[in-house]
N, C-alpha and C positions, 0 to 999 in steps of 0.2 A: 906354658902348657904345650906339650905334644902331641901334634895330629900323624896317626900315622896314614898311609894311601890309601890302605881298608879304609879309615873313618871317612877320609875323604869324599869317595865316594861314595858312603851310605846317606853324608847330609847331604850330598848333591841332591842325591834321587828323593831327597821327604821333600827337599824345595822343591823341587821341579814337581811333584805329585800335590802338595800346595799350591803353586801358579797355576796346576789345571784343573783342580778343585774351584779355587774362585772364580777363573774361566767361565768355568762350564754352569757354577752357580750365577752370575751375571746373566749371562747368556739366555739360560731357562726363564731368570725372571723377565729379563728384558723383553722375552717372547708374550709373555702374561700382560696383557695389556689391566690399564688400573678400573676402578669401577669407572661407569661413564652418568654423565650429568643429563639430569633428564631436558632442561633446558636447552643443551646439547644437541639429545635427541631429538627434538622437537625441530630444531633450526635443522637440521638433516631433513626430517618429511618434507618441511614446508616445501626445501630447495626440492626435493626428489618428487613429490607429489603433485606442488602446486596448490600445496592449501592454507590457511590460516587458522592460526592460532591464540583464542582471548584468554591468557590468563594472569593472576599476579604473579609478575618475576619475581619478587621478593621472597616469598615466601617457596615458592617450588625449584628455586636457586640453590637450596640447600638439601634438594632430593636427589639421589639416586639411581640409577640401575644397575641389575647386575653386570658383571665384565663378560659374563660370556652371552649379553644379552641380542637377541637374534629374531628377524619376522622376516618373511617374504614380500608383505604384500602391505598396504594403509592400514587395511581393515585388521588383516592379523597383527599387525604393529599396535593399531590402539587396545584391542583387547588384552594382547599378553602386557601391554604398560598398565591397563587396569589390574589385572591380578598383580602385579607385584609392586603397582606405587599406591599409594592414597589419593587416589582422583579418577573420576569419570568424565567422560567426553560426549556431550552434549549437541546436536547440529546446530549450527546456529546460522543457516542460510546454506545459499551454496559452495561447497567448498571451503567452508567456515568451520569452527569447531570453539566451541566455549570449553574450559577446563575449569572442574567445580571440584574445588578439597573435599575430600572425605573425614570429616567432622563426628566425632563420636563423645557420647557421656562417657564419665568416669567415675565407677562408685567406689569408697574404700571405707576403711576405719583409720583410728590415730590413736594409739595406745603411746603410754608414760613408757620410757625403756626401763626404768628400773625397777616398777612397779606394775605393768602389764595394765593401770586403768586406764580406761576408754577416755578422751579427752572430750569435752561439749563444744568446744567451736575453735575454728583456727582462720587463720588470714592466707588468703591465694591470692598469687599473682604470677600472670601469665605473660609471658616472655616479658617486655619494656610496659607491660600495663597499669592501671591502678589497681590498688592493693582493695579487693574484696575479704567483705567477713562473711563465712559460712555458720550454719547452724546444721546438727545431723537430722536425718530422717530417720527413725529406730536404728541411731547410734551409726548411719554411713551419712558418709558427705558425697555429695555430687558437684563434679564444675561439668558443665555442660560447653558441649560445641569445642574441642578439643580438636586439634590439627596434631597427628603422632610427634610429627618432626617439634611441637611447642616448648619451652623452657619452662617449668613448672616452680613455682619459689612456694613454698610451705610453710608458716610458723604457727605457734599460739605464744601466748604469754608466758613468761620464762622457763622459755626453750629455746633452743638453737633452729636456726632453719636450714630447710632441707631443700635441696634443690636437685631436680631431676628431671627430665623431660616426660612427654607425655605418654609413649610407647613404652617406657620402664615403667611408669602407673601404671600405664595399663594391664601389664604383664603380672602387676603384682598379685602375687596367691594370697599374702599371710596382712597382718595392720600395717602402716606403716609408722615407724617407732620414732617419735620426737624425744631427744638428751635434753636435760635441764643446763639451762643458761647460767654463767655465774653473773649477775646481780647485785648491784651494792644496793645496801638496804636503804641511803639517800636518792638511789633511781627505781625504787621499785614502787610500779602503780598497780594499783587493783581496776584492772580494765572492764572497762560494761559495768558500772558499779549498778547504775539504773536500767540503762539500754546499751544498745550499741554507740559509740562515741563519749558515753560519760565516764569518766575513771577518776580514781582517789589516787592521791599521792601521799607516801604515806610517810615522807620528810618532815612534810611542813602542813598537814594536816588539807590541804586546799581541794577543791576538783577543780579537773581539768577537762572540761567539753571540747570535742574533736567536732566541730557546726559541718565539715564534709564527710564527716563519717558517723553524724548523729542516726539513731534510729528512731524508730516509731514513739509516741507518747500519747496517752488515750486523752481527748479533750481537743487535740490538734492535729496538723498534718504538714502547718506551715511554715516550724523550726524557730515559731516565734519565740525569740530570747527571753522573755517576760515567763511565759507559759515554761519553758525548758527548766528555766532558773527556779520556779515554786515549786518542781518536783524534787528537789534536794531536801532530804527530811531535817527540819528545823528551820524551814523556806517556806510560809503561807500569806495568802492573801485574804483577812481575815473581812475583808468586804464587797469581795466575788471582785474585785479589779485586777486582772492582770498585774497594772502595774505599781500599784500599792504593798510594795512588797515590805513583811517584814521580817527580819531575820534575829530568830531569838529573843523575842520582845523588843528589838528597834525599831523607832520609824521607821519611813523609809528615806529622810532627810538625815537617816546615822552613820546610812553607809555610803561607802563610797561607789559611785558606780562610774567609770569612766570608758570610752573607746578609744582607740588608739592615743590614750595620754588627755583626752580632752575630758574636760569631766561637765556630768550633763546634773542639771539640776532641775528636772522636771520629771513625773513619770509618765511618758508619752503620750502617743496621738490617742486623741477625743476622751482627753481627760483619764487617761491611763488604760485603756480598753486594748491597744495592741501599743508592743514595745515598738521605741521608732528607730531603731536598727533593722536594716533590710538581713536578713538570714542569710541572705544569697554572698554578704560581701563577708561577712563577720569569721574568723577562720576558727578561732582560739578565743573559748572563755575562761578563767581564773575566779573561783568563786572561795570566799573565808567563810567562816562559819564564827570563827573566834577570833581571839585577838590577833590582829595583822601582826606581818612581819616589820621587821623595824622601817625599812625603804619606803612604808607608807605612811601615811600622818593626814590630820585633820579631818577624821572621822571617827567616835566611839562604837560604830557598830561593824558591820561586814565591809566584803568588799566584792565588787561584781567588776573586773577589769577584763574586757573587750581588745581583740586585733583582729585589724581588717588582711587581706592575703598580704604576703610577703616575699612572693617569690617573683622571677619572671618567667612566664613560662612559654612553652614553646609553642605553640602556634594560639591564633586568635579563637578566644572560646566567648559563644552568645548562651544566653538561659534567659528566658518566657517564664514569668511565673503569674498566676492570677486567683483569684478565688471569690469568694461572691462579697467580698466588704474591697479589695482593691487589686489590682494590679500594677508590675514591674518588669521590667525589663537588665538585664548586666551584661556588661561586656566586659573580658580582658583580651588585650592587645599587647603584643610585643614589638613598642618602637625599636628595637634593636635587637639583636642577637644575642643571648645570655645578657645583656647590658642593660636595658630601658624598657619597661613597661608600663602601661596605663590601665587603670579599674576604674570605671563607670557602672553605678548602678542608682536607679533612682524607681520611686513606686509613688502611687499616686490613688483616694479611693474613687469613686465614680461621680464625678460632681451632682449627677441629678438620678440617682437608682437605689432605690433604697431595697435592701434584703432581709430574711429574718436573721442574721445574724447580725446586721450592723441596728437593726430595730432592738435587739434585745440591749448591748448598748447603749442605745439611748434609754431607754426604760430604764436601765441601770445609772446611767450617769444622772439625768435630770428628774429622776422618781423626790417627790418633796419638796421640788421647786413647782415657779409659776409656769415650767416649758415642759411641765407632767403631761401639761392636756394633750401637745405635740407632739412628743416624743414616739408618740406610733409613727407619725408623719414626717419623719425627717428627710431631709432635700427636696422639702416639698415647696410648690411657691412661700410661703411663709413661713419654712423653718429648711437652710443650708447648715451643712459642716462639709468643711474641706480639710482634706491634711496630705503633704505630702512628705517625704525626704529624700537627698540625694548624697550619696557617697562618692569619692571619687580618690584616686589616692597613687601617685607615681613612686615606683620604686628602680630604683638605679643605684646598680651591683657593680659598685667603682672597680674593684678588682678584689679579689678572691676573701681579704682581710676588712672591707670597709663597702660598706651599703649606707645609701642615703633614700630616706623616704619622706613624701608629703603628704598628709592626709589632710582633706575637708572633709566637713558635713555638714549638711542643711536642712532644718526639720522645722518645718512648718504646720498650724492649726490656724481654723477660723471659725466662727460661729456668727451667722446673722441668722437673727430671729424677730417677728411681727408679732406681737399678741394683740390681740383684739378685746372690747371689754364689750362680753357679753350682752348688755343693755343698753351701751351707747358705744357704736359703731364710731365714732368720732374720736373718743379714746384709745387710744394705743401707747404702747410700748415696745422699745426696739431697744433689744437686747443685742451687744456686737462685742467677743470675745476674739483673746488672739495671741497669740504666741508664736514667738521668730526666735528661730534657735542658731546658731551657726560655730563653728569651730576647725581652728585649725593647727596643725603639728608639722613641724618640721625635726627632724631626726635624724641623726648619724649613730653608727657603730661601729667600734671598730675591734678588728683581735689583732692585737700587737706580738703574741706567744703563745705557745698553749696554756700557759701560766696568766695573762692578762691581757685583760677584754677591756673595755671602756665603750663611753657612749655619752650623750648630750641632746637635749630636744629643747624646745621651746614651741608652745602652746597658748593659744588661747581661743576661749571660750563665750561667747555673749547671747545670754539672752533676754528677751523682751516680753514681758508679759501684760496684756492689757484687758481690762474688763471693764465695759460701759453700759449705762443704761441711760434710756430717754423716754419721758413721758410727754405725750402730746394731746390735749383737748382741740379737737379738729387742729389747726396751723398753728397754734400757740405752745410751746413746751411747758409744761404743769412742772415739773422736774429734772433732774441732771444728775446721775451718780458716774464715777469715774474711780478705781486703781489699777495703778501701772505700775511694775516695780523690773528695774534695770538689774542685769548682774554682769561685769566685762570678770573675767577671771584670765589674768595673765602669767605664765611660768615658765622659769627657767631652773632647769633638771639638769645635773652631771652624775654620772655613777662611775665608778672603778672595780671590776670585781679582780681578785687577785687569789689564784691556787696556791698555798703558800708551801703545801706537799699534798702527797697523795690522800691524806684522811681530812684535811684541812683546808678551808677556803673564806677567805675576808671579803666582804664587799661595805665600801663608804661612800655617799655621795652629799651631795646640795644642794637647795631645792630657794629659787625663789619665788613668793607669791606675792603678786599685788591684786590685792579685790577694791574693787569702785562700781556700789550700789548708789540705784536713783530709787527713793519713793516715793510716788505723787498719789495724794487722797482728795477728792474736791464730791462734795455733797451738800450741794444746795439748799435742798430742806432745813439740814440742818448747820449753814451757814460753815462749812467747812473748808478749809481749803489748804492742805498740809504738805510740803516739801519738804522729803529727810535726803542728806547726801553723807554717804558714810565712805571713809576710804582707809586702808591698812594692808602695811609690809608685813607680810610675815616671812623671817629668815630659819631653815630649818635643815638639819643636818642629822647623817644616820651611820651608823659602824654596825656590821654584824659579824661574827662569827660562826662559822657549819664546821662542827667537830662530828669525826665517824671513828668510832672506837672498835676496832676487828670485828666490823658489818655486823654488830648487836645494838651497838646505842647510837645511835646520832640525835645531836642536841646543835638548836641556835640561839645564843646569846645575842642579845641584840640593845641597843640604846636611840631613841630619836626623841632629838630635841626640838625646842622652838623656841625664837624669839617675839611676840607679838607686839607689834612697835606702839599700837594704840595706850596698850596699859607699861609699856617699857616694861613686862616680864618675861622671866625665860623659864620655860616649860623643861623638863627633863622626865621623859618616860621607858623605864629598860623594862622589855618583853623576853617570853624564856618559850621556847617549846622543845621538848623532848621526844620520842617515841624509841621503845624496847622491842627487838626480834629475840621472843621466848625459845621460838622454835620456826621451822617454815612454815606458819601456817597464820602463829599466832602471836598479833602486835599488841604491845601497852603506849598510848600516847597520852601527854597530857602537855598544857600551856598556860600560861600565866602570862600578866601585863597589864600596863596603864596608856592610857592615849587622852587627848584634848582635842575640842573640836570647835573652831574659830566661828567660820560662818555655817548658820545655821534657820533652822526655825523655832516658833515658840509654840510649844506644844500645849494642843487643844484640849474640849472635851469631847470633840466627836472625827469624822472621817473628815476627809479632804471633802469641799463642796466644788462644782466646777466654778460658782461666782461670788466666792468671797473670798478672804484677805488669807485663807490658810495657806495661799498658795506661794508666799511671799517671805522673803531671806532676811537676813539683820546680821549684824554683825555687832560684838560684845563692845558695850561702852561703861559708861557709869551706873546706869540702870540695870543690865543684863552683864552676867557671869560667863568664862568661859566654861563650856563642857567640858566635863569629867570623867573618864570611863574606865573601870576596873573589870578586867573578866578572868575568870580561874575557868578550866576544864579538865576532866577526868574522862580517860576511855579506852576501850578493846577493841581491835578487830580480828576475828576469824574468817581464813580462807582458803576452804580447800575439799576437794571431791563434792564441786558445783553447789558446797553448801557458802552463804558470804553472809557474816553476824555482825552487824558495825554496831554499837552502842557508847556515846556520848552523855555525861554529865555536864553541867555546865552552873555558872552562877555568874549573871551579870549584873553590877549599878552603874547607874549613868545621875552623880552629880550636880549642882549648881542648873535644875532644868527650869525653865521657865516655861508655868502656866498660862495659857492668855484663855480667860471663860470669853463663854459670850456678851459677859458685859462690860468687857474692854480692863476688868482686873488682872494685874499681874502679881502670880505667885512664885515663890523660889522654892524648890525641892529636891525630891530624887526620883527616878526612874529604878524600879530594882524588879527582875525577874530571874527564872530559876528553874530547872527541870532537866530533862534528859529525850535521847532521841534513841529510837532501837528501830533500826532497820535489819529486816532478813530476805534473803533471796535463795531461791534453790532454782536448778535447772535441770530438765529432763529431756535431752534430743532438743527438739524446734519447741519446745515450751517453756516459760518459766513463772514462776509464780513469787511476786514481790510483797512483803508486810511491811509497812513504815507505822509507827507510832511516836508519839509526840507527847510527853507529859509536861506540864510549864504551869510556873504562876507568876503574873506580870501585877507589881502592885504601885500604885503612887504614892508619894511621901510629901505632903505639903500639911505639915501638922497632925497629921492622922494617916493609919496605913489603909488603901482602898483598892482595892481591882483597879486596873484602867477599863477605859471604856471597848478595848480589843482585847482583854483580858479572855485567851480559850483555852481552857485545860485541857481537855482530851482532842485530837487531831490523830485520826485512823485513816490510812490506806491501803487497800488489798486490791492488787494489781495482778494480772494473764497477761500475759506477751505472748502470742504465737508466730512464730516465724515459718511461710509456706509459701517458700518462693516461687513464682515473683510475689506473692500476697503477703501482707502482714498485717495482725490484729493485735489491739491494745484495747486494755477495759480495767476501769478502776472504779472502785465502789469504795467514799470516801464518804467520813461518820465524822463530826463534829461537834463536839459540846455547847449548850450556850453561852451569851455572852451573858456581860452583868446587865441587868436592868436600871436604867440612869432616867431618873425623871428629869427635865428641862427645867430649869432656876428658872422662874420669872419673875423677879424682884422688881424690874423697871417695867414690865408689864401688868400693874394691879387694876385690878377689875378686868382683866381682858377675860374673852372666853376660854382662852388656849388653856387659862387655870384650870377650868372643867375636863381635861385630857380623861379619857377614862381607858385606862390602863388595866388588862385584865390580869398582866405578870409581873409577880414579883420575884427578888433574889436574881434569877437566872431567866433568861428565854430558852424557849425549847427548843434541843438538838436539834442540829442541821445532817441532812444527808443529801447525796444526788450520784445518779451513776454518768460519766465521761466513758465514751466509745469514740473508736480510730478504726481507720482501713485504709493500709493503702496498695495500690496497684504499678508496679515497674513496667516497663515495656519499653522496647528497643527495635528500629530495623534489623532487615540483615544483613545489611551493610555495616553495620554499626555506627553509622555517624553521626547517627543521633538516639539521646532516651529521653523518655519523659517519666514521669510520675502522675496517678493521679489517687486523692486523698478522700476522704470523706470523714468528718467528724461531726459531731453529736456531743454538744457541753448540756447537762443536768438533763437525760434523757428522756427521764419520765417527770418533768416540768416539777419539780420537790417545791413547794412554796417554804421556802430557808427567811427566818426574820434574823436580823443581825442587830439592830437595835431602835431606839426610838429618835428620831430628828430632832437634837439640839436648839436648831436656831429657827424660831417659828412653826414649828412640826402643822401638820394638814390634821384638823380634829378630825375627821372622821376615818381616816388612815393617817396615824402617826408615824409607823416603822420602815425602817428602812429594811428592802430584800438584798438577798442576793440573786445573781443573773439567774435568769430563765431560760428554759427549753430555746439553745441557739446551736440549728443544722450551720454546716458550711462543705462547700466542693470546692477542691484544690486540682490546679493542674499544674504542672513544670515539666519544662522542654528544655534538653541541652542539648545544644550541637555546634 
């Protein structure tokens, strides 16, 4: 290439006009001082003024001012900083100054991008906070007490989230547009299915309760898990007990109910009145409706699986909760840093205060027995009930792939009671019930790849049930009745889950149990005195399969076995569940499977009583068969522009069941019921309007086909949610068919009176109804360092007098029936800080 002198110097002179180009651009900007930090600003007054300054650094650290910003004088310095930051300045003594953010609401909409429809609720969270759910007011949401400078995170359910600060909301003229999330159809939940925190999962048929992000439910306020769990439609408690749950014509000895791995055999405190899980520790519930997944075994009915928190979190959090039947207290604590934490929480009811809700209660539990007459008077000098339980449970986050946790619980009942006999003062009786419950899990996890997980726990379980009666002629004992029945429940659990590609995933594990029951029977009168000791290995293993066929069908295959050492036979039960994405909106699922169930009870002709033998386990020998259970289900769900249609078919038997009458005969049969469940929800702004219906026939099969004695065909409820924050109201007006009309055998009682029952119904008892109201109230400092709740509920409002059926075992002539609960007010407070 040849340069000649002319070119020379023409590039000289564009360089040289380049060098003083960047020059002079340097130079200008370097003169342009940058914005200035108002913190900044402020450490300048102090030193120039001599005054003080109270405000949070944290948050005004990431403020502003303009660069060419300029005062003369204190006075004109704070002013022109108020017009152009977010905060005013307050005296706060002499030569003092408090600095208070300027906090503003934020009202908008949230329209679908591709579709322009208005969305009904979405999830906010503000800069590192927790994640709130909103409800609109005519279609706007508001987050209140906003700081400009804030981080604003945005979502609803399958959608992407939006993330923006608080001054670009604010600013905004037009909705703001959430994009649809891509979703595999084996993670997609239908969230709020009831309330806020309950959601369906629409893989495996299950719901999943969010117990920190539950909302309102009309009847309660206090997240009791009993109460939560019978609003799931094909979930009733068909004898006003809380915790006498049946699901789908099962006992409630069908399903399986466990917490953190322990599994409880009782339905809690005072005789199933309130579930004995504290709310406050319980995070994650898992509810079946049908046939379990293969990884579970030895129950033919549901499943209700409970987790306490699991995380460690970052500073020490207390909660106060109390209400007129007990109070509680929790704690979590972080022994370590990301590494070690502790959960403490225990609740207790009032040893000597009796309420109308814990009276209604009693009225309910003891209504038909000899503590009828007391039961208004409970924790009175002659008639206590105590119950408490304690949770506690350490988790420690080995390092990022492997967590180890321990979990207790301790749940305890008592009952003393004096009866006196009316015409001779000298005669008495002293009733003393009691149940000691205890349980514990040790547990590891681990992820070895994103492909494979693993995990191992070992558990055990024991409780102790005791019921005694003493009859005394002044110093002498006239009588002696006594049963006790032991359960120690010991296991050891391994699972493997393994991604095996992307549509595909294995999980197998093994399970061992050992159960060792005590029965002791001793009655005097009638020269009794019986000791049963039962004990058996049961070895059990499980394989499943989760196939996803380009996110329309995902199906689980599954098989779980058993060996049960007593009878040296091995069980083999393969389960199948399916569900179809037609379109986005609209699912086909259905499930099929067999299961076996070892220990168990023998099923009655009437309800649980709180002092007699129903209360008590066995386990299969010569005499008694193992349980048998088949369930088939068919179903839809529709979802979509706030309308939600979930409708369930079902057909379940339960095999090999044994009868035990009240006259100590044992029968062998079947359990077979049958129906469907149609739930609807629609949502309008902060309203929603819920319909559950329930159709079933539950029948017996012991040589003849009969109703059971909880046999209820029609099950209605029409449920309002209004959401007016901080207020919220819940109200449900629930319609009930009767039950069957079952007269009492009295074969070994001839010539007594009881034969004269004069019974005015036959066929059926007459429908039951009752309305359940809820309110509750949120509240917070303005600090925020603490909030509370307070609640107020109203179960069967306008006192419905509901008959559920006639008393079995010696029924009262002149009131034979048994009710269900009565007009029971209660007031809830909770405090977190």
């Amino acid at each position: 290439m040849i340069v000649n002198n002319k070119n020379r110097k023409a590039v000289l002179q564009c360089l040289v006009l380049v060098v003083i180009g960047l020059f002079c651009h340097n130079a200008v900007h370097a003169q342009i001082p940058s914005k200035i930090k108002l913190v900044d600003h402020l450490e300048h007054l102090k030193n120039t003024y001599s005054v003080d300054f109270i405000y949070n650094y944290t948050l005004l650290e990431q403020v502003l001012l303009p660069s060419n910003f300029d005062c003369v004088n204190l006075t004109d310095c704070l002013n022109a900083i108020q017009e152009v930051a977010p905060i005013t300045f307050t005296g706060n003594g002499i030569n003092s100054y408090l600095i208070v953010p300027v906090r503003k609401d934020v009202s908008f909409t949230v329209e679908d991008v591709a579709t322009s429809e208005l969305l009904g609720d979405i999830t906010v969270k503000v800069n590192n906070g927790k994640e709130r759910f909103l409800y609109p007011v005519k279609s706007n949401f508001t987050i209140k007490n906003l700081f400009p400078l804030d981080s604003v995170h945005i979502r609803s359910a399958f959608y992407n989230t939006v993330h923006l600060t608080a001054s670009e909301l604010l600013a905004l003229k037009t909705p703001l547009r959430l994009a649809h999330e891509i979703i595999h159809l084996n993670e997609v939940q239908i969230t709020d299915y009831l309330t806020k925190g309950v959601n369906a999962k629409i893989s495996d048929n299950t719901f999943q309760i969010d117990m920190k992000a539950l909302g309102l439910l009309a009847g309660e306020t206090d997240g009791d898990v009993f109460n939560v769990v019978k609003n799931i439609p094909g979930v009733h408690t068909p004898s006003g007990k809380p915790g006498s749950l049946n699901l789908r014509g099962n006992t409630f000895d069908q399903s399986l109910i466990e917490i953190d791995d322990i599994p409880i055999y009782h339905n809690g405190h005072f005789y199933g009145a309130i579930a004995p899980f504290n709310p406050t520790t319980v995070s994650k519930i898992e509810i079946q409706r049908n046939i379990l997944a293969a990884k579970w075994g030895g129950r033919v009915g549901g499943l209700i699986h409970m987790t306490t928190n699991n995380t460690v979190p970052d500073s020490t959090l207390y909660e106060v909760q109390a209400n007129t039947v007990y109070a509680g207290a929790t704690v979590q604590i972080p022994l370590a840093k990301d590494k070690l934490a502790l959960y403490v929480a225990a609740r207790s009811n009032y040893p000597s205060i009796n309420s109308p809700k814990l009276t209604a209660f009693s009225n309910l539990n003891f209504q038909g027995s000899r503590l009828e007459d007391v039961a208004d008077n409970v924790n009175s000098e002659f008639f206590k009930v105590g119950f408490y339980d304690i949770n506690s449970k350490l988790v420690y986050d080995i390092n990022e792939n492997h967590k180890a946790t321990i979990s207790y619980i301790s749940i305890q009942n008592l009952l003393s009671a004096t009866l006196e006999d009316a015409d001779d003062k000298d005669n008495k009786d002293f009733r003393d019930l009691s149940l000691n419950n205890w349980g514990m899990t040790v547990k590891w996890e681990g992820t070895f790849s994103e492909k494979l997980k693993a995990q191992a726990r070992f558990s055990k379980s024991s409780v102790f049930i005791d019921n005694k009666s003493e009859g005394f002629s002044a110093s002498e004992r006239s009588s002696f009745e006594k049963y006790s029945n032991t359960i120690d429940d010991t296991r050891f659990i391994s699972d493997v889950q393994l991604q095996l590609n992307e549509n595909t995933a294995l999980e197998t594990g093994y399970a061992l149990t050992d159960y060792s029951l005590r029965f002791d029977e001793r009655n005097d009168g009638n020269s009794v005195d019986n000791r049963r000791n039962q004990d058996a290995l049961t070895h059990s293993m499980y394989v499943s399969v989760n196939k996803n066929w380009s996110d329309k069908i995902t199906a689980n295959f599954g098989m779980h076995t058993d060996y049960y050492e007593p009878n040296k036979r091995f069980y083999a039960d393969p389960r199948i569940s399916m569900n179809v994405r037609t379109s986005d909106a609209l699912y086909i699922k259905t499930s099929a499977g067999r299961s076996h169930q070892f220990i168990q009870k023998k099923l009655r002709d009437d309800f649980d009583d709180f002092n007699n033998q129903t209360q008590f386990w066995f386990l299969p020998d010569q005499t008694t068969a193992v349980l048998e259970g088949y369930q088939t289900m068919l179903g839809a769900l529709y979802n979509k522009s706030g309308w939600l249609v979930d409708l369930e078919l079902y057909i379940r038997n339960t095999n090999n069941v044994t009868l035990q009458t009240n006259t100590d005969k044992l029968e062998k049969g079947k359990l077979k019921s049958k129906g469907g469940d149609l739930f609807v929800k629609k949502r309008w702004n902060n309203f929603e309007a819920l319909f559950s219906y329930s159709l079933s026939e539950v029948n017996t099969d012991f040589g003849q086909t009969l109703p059971i004695y909880f046999d209820q065909r029609h099950i209605l409820h029409v449920t309002g949610l209004w959401h007016l924050d901080p207020i919220n109201l819940a109200v449900t007006w629930g319609y009930f068919s009767g039950m069957p009309v079952v007269v009492p055998d009295f074969e070994t009682n001839e010539g007594s009176s009881q034969n004269d029952l004069d019974i005015e119904y036959t066929n059926r008892f007459p429908h039951m109804h009752q309305l359940d109201v809820s309110a509750t109230y949120a509240f917070t400092n303005a600090k925020k360092s603490w909030k509370g709740i307070v609640g107020l509920s109203f179960v069967n409002l306008y006192d419905q007098d509901n008959i559920v059926n006639i008393f079995q075992n010696e029924p009262p002539i002149n009131d034979p029936y048994r009710k269900t609960i009565a007009f029971a007010p209660n007031l809830q407070l909770s405090v977190q800080f």
